[in-house]
DOVO-267682 format. One record per residue (C-alpha): residue number from 1; residue in one letter; x, y, z. Coordinates in Angstrom, 3 decimals, always signed. Layout:
BEGIN
> i	aa	X	Y	Z
> NUM	A	X	Y	Z
...
END
This chain:
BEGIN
> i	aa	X	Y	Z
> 1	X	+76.048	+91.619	+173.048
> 2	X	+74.917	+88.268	+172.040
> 3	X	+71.699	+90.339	+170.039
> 4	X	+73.881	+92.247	+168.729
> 5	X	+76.338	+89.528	+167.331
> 6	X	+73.260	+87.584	+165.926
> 7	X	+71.845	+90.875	+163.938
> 8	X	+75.218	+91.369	+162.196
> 9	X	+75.395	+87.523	+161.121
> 10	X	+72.050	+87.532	+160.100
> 11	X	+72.766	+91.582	+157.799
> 12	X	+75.671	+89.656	+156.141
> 13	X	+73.905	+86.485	+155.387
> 14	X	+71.365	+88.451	+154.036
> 15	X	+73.262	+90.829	+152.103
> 16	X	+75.241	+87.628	+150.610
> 17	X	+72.165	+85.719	+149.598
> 18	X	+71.382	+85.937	+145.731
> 19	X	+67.979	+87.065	+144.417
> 20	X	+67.884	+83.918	+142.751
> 21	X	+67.618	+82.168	+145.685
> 22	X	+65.509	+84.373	+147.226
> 23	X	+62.551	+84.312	+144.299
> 24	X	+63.000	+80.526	+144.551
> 25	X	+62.905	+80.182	+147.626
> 26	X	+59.448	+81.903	+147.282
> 27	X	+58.426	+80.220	+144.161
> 28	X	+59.109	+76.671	+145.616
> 29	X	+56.132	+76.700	+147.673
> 30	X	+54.024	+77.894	+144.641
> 31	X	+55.595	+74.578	+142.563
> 32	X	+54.511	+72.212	+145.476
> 33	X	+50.672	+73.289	+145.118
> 34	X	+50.631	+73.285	+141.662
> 35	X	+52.018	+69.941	+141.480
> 36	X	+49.828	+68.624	+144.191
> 37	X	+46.813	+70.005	+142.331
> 38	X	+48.365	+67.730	+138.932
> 39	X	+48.484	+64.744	+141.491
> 40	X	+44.816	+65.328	+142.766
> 41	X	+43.494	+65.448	+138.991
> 42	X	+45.326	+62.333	+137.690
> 43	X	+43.574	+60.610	+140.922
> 44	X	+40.140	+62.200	+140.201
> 45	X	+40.443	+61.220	+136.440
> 46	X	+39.120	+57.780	+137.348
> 47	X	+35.609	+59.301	+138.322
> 48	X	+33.484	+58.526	+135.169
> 49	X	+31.658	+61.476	+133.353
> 50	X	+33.393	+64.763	+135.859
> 51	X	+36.661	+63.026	+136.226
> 52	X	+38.595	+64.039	+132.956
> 53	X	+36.896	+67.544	+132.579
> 54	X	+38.197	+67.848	+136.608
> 55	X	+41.984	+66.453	+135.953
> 56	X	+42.240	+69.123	+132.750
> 57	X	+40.736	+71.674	+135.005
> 58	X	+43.958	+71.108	+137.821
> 59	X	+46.215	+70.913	+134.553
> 60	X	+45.610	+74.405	+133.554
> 61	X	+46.075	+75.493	+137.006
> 62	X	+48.968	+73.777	+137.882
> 63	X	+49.975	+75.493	+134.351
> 64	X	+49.262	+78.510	+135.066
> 65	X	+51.312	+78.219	+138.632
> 66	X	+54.184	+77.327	+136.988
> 67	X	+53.875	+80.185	+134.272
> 68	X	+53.697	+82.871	+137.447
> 69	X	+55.993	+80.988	+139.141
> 70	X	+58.719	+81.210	+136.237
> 71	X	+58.165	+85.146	+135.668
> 72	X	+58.694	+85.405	+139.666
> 73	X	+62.174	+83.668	+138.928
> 74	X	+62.607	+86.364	+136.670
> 75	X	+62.834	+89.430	+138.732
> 76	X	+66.479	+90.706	+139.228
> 77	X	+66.454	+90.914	+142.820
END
């Protein structure tokens, strides 16, 4: 009974949920990596010679994660 009880709750918390919350709740991860990548370039920018070419390296991905990141957002789920 108590299965049962917990199914149900969980069909019409699911069924309530909106797909925006649902693509961002998948996209958030996405946002933390590509951020921490930006974090790991500004620190490697202070490496003479490889450190600039490095940090505009992690830019463009961390750009690039927010750019699939937004379409995701986009789906009408």
């Amino acid at each position: 009974m108590k299965m049962i009880i917990r199914a149900a709750m969980l069909a019409v918390l699911a069924s309530t949920l909106s797909g925006c919350f649902l693509t961002k709740l998948a996209t958030m991860p996405m946002r933390v990596v590509g951020s921490t990548a930006s974090v790991v370039g500004a620190v490697v920018s202070v490496l003479p010679v490889v450190g600039n070419s490095a940090d505009e390296a992690l830019e463009k991905v961390d750009g690039a994660i927010d750019a699939t990141a937004d379409g995701i957002d986009d789906i009408p789920i």
